[in-house]
C-alpha positions as a LaTeX table, in Angstrom:
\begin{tabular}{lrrr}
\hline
Residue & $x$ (\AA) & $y$ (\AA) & $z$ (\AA) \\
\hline
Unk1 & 7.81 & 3.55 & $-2.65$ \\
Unk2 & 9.98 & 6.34 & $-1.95$ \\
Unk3 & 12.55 & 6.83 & $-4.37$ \\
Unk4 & 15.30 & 10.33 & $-4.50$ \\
Unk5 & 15.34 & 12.11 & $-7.23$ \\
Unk6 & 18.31 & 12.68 & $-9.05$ \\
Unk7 & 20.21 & 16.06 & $-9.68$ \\
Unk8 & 18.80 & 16.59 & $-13.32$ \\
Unk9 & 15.27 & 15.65 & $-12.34$ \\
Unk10 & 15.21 & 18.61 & $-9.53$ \\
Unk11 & 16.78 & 21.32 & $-11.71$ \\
Unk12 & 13.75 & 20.37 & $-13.80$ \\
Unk13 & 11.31 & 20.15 & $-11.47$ \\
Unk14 & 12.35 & 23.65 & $-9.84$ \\
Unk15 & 12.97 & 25.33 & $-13.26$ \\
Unk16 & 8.61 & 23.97 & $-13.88$ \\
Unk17 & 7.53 & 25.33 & $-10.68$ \\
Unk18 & 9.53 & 28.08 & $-10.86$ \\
Unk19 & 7.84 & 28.55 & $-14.04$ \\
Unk20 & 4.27 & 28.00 & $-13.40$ \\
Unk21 & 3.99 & 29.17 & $-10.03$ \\
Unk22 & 6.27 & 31.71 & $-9.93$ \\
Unk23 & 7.17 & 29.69 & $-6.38$ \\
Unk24 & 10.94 & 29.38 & $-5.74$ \\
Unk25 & 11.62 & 25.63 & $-4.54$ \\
Unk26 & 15.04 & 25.45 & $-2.37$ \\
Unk27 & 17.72 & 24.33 & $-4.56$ \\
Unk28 & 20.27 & 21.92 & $-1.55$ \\
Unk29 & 17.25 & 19.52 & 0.06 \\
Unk30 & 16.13 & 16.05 & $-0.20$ \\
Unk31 & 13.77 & 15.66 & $-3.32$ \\
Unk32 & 12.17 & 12.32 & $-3.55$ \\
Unk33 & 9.52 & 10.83 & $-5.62$ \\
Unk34 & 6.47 & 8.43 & $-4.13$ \\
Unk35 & 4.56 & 7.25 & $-6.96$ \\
Unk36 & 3.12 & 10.59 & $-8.23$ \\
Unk37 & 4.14 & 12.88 & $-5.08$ \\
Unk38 & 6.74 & 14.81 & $-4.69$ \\
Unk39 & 8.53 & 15.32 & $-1.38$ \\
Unk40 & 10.68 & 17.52 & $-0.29$ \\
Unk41 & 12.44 & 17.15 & 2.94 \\
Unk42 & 9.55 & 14.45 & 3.63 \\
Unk43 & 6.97 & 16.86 & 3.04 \\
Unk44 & 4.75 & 16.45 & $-0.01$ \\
Unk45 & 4.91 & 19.49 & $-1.64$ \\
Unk46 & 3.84 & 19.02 & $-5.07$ \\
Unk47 & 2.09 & 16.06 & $-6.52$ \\
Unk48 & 1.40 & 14.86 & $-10.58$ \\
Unk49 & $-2.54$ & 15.18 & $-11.78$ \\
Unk50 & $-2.85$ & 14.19 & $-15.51$ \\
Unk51 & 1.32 & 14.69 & $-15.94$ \\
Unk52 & 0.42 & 18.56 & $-14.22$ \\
Unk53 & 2.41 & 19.64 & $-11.39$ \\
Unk54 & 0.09 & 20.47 & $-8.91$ \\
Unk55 & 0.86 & 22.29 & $-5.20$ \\
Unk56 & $-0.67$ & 20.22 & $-1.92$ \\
Unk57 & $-2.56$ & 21.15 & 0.30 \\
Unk58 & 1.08 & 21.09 & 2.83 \\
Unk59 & 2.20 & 23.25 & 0.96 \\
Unk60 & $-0.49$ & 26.07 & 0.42 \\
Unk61 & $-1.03$ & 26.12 & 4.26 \\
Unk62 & 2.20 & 27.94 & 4.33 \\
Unk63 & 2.48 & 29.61 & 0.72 \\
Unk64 & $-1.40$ & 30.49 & $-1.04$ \\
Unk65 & 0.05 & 30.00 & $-4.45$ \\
Unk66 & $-3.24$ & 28.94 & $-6.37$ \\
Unk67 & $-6.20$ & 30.92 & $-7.59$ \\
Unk68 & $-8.98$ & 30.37 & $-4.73$ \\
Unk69 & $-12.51$ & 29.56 & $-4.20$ \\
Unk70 & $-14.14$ & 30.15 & $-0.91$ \\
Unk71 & $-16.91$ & 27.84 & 0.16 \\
Unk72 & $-19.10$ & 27.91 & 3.30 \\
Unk73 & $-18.89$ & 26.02 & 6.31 \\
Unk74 & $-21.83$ & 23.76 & 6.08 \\
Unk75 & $-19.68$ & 22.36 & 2.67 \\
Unk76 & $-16.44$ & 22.01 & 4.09 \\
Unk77 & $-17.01$ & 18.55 & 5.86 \\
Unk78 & $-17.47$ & 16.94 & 2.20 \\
Unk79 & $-14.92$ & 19.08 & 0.64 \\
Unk80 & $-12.36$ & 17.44 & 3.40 \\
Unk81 & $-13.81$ & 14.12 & 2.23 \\
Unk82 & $-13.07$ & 14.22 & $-1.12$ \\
Unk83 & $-16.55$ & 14.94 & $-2.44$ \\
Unk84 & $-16.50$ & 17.77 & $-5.78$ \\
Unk85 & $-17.47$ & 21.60 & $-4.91$ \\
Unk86 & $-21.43$ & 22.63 & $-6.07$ \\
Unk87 & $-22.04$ & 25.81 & $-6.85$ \\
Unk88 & $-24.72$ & 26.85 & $-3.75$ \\
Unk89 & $-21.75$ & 26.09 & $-1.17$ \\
Unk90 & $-19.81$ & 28.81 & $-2.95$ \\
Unk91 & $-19.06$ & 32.16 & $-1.23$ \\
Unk92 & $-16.25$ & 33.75 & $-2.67$ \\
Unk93 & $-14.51$ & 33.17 & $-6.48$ \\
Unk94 & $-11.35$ & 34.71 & $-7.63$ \\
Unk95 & $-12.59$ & 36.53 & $-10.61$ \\
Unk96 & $-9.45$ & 35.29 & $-12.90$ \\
Unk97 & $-10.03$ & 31.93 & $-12.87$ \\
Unk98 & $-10.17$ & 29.79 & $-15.81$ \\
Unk99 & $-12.22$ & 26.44 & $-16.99$ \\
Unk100 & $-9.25$ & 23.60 & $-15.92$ \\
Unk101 & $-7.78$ & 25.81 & $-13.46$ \\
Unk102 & $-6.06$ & 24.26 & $-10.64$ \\
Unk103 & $-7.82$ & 25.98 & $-7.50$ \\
Unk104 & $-7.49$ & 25.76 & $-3.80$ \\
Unk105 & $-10.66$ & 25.72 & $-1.69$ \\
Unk106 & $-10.69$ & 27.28 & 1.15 \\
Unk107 & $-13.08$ & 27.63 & 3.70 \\
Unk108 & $-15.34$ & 30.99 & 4.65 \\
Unk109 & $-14.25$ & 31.44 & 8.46 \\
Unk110 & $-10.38$ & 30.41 & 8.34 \\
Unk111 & $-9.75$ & 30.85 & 5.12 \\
Unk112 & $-7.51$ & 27.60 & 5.25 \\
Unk113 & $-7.10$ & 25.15 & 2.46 \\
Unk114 & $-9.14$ & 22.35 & 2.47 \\
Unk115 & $-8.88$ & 20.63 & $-0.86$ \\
Unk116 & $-7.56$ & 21.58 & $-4.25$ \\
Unk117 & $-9.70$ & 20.84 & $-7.64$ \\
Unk118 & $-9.83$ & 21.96 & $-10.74$ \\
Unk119 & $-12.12$ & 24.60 & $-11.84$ \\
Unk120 & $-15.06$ & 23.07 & $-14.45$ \\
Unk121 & $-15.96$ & 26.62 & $-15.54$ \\
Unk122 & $-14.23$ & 30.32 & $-15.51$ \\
Unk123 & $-14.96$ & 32.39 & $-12.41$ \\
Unk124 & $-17.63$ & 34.07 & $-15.00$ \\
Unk125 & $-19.80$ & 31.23 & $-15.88$ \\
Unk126 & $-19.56$ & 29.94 & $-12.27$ \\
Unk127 & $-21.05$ & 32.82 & $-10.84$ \\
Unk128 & $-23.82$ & 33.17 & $-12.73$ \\
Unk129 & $-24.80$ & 29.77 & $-11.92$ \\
Unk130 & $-27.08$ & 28.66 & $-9.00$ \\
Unk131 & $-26.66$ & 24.79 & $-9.02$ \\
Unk132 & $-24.04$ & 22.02 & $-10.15$ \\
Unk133 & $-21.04$ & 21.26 & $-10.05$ \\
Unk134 & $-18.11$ & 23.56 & $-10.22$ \\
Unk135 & $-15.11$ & 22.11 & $-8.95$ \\
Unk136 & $-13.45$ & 18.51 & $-9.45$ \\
Unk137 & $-12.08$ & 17.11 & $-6.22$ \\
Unk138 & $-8.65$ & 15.92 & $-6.64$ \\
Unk139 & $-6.35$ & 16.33 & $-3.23$ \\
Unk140 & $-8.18$ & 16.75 & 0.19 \\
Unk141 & $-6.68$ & 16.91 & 3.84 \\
Unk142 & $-6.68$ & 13.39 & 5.22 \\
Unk143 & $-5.95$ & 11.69 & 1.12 \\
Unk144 & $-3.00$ & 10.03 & 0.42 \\
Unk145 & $-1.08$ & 12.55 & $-0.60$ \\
Unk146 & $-1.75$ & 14.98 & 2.21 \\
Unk147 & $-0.77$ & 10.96 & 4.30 \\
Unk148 & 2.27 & 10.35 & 2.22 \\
Unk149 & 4.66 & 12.22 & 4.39 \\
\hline
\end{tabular}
């Protein structure tokens, strides 16, 4: 259930992402909160994994503000159905990336988002591997976050 946000909760909320994102969130719209989502302007923008503020995937269609991992198109219909990033569908790996990362994954051709996870291993480890998994699903197009608008 939708509920706004009040005035204290939104300087807070912009000072975080601010913060950790270095993203600039606009100070005069509607901020509400749905469960674990945050909208802004009905759009969910950011949503809560493990009390992290996390960007959705509405959000880095516009603005790529996450560390990315680029898989190939034969992976991408699992990716956009929730199922966890393994390591042979993996074409491209931002070399700063950490073990717990939030990532965006984004596929080969378009390079548009199509889910965001968190990273199981640093871009190191994970290419030096040939098999397994490498990134934890969390937020996908067609989830209820990306449906909470």
């Amino acid at each position: 259930m939708k509920k706004a946000m009040k005035n204290k909760e939104v300087k807070e909320l912009i000072s975080l992402v601010s913060e950790k994102y270095s993203y600039e969130l606009p100070k005069d719209e509607r901020y509400e909160k749905n469960d674990n989502i945050i909208l802004v302007n009905n759009e969910p923008l950011f949503f809560y994994f493990e009390e992290k503020i996390v960007p959705s995937l509405r959000l880095l269609l516009d603005d790529m503000i996450l560390k990315k991992i680029t898989i190939d198109m034969g992976a991408v219909p699992y990716a956009a159905k929730g199922a966890d990033m393994m390591r042979p569908g993996i074409t491209n790996i931002d070399d700063s990336i950490e073990k717990d990362d939030f990532v965006v994954v984004i596929d080969e051709t378009h390079s548009k988002p199509i889910a965001v996870g968190v990273a199981l291993f640093n871009s190191q480890d994970i290419k030096t591997m040939y098999a397994g998994k490498v990134v934890k699903n969390i937020h996908y197009i067609g989830d209820n976050i990306w449906n909470s608008a």
